[in-house]
N, C-alpha and C positions, 0 to 999 in steps of 0.2 A: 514505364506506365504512368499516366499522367491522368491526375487525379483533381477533379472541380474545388477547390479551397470553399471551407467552411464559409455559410451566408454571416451577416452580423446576427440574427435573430439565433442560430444553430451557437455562435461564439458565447453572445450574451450569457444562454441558456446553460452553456457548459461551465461557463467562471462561475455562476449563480451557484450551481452543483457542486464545482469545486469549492468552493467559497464554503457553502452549506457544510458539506463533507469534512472542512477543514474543523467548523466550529465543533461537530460531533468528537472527532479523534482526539481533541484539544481536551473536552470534556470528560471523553473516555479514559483519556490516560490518567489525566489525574483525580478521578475518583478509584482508579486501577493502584497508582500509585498511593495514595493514603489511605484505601482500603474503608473509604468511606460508604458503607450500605451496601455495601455490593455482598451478596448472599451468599458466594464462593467464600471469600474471605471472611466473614463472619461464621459458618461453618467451620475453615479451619480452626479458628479463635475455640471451638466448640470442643470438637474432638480432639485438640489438643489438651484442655481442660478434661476431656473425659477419661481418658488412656495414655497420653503419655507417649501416642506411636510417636515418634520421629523421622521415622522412615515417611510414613504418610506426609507429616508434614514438609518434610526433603521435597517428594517429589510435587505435592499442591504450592510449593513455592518456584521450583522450579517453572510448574505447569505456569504463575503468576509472572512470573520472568517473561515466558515466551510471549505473552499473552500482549504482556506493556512494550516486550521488542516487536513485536508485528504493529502493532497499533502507533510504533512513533518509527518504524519503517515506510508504513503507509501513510503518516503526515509527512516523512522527507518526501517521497513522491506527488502529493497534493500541493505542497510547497513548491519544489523543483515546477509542477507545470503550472501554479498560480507566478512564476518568476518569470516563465516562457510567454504567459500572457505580458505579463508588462515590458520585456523584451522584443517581444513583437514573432516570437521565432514559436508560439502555441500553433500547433497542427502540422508543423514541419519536419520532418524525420534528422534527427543530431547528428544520423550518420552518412545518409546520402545527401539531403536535402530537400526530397519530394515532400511533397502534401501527403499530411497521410488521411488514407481516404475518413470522410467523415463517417461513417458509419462503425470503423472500428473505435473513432472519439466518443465516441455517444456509447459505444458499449465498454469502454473504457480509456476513460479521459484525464488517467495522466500517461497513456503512452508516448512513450518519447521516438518510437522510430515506426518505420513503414511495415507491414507483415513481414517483405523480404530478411529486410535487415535484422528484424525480431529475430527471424527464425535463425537467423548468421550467427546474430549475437545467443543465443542459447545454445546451439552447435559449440562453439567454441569456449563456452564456458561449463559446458559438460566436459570439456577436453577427451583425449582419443579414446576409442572405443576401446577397449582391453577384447581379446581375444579368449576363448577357450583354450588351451593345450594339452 
């Protein structure tokens, strides 16, 4: 299936996003990371003063944890495809090679492969279906 490659005005438009997206995550982690103002973590600071739970605080750190691994998972990906821009290989699928269509870039623009392949590559990494017996 063969697919019209992104115009420069749709490319531009995407690295800008990228770009933009980049500077937010950067900023998000590490106000996540020093716990600067952020309302979640000054709360904890709270109720830990107030009770003593630990458990509470176990899991609103944990919940702290997932929060900064999502957020600098999602700058590996904004990086990886800010790197496909300078590479020249942005809008191309890693695995087959086609173009991937512009409309799923615009709806998510650090994907790195074509729908097909997407959908190959989550098959196979859910690995085999287990059966009832």
């Amino acid at each position: 299936m063969s697919t019209a490659p992104l115009s420069a005005a749709d490319r531009a438009r995407l690295k800008a996003a990228l770009e933009a997206r980049r500077a937010v995550l950067v900023a998000e982690t590490g106000a996540q990371l020093k716990g600067s103002g952020d309302t979640r973590v000054v709360g904890l600071a709270h109720r830990l003063e107030e009770n003593d739970d630990w458990a509470v605080a176990d899991a609103l750190a944990e919940l702290d944890i997932a929060e900064v691994r999502h957020l600098v998972n999602e700058l590996a990906d904004v990086d990886a495809a800010l790197a496909r821009f300078r590479d020249g290989g942005y809008g191309e699928c890693v695995d087959c090679g086609v173009t991937i269509a512009p409309a799923r870039l615009v709806a998510y623009p650090t994907a790195r492969r074509c729908v097909p392949c997407q959908e190959a590559w989550e098959r196979k990494a859910a690995g085999p279906q287990s059966t009832a017996v």
